[in-house]
N, C-alpha and C positions, 0 to 999 in steps of 0.2 A: 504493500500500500504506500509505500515512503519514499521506494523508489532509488533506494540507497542501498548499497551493501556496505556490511561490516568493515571493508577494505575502503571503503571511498577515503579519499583524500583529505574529506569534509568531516573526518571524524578522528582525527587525529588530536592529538592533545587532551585525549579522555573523554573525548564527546561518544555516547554511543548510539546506538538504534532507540534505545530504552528513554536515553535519556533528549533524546531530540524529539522522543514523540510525545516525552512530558512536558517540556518546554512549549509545543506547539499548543498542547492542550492546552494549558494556563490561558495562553494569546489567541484565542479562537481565530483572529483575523489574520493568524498567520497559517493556520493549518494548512491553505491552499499553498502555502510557498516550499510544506515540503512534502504532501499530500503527490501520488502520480495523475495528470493532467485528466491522463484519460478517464480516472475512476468520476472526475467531475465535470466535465464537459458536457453541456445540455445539448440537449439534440436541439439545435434552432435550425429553422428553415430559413424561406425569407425574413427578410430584418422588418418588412411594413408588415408584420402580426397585429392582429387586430388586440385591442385591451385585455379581451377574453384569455386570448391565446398567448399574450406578452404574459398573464398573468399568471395564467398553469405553468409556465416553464418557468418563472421565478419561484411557485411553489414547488415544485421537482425539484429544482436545485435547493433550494431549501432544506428539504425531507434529503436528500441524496447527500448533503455537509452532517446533518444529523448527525445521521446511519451512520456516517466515516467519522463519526467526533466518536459514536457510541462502540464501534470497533475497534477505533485506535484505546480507548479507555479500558476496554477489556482486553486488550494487549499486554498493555502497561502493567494493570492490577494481575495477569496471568506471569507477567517476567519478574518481577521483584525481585531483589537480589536474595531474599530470606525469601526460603520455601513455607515461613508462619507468616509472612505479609501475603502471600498470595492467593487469589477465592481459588476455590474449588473447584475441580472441571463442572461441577453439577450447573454450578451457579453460572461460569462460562459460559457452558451451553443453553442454558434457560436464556442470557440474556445475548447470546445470539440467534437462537430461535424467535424473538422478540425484534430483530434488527429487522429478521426476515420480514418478518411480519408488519413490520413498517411498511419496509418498501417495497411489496408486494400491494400497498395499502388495507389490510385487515387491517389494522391498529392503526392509529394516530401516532403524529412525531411528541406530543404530548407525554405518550406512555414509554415514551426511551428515557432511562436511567442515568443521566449524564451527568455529575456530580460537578 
């Protein structure tokens, strides 16, 4: 999802995968800058969308940063350096079943878990 490997260059001096997706979280408005393009890229068509249609693809993209806030945080909380800091695959999976369920839209962005 990051788009980065343990080796990049960009992670040299102690930065790790862990710790740049925790940094991102904090700054929500940076997550796109190390989030991969393609996971966020809205399908637009033509640019003259009517209000209607301007307005479904800002909701899509919306729900679509969600999902990838609520992913990247169940990452984070799954890698911890202590295996007593970390949730349980149960709870993992419950609340990636829930991401599904977002953005499939059964569920609302409401019901993701994002601390």
């Amino acid at each position: 999802m990051i788009r980065k490997r343990p080796t990049d260059a960009m992670l040299d001096n102690g930065l790790s995968l862990h710790k740049l997706a925790e940094m991102a979280l904090l700054d929500q408005d940076h997550l796109t800058d190390i989030v991969d393009a393609t996971l966020i890229e809205a399908e637009i068509g033509p640019t003259n969308l009517s209000y209607c249609a301007a307005r479904r693809v800002e909701v899509e993209y919306h729900k679509r940063m969600a999902c990838i806030a609520s992913i990247l945080h169940i990452g984070v909380a799954c890698s911890m350096k202590s295996p007593n800091d970390r949730i349980n695959i149960d709870e993992a999976v419950r609340r990636l079943k829930l991401v599904k369920d977002v953005q499939l839209g059964a569920r609302a962005v409401s019901d993701l878990q994002i601390p």
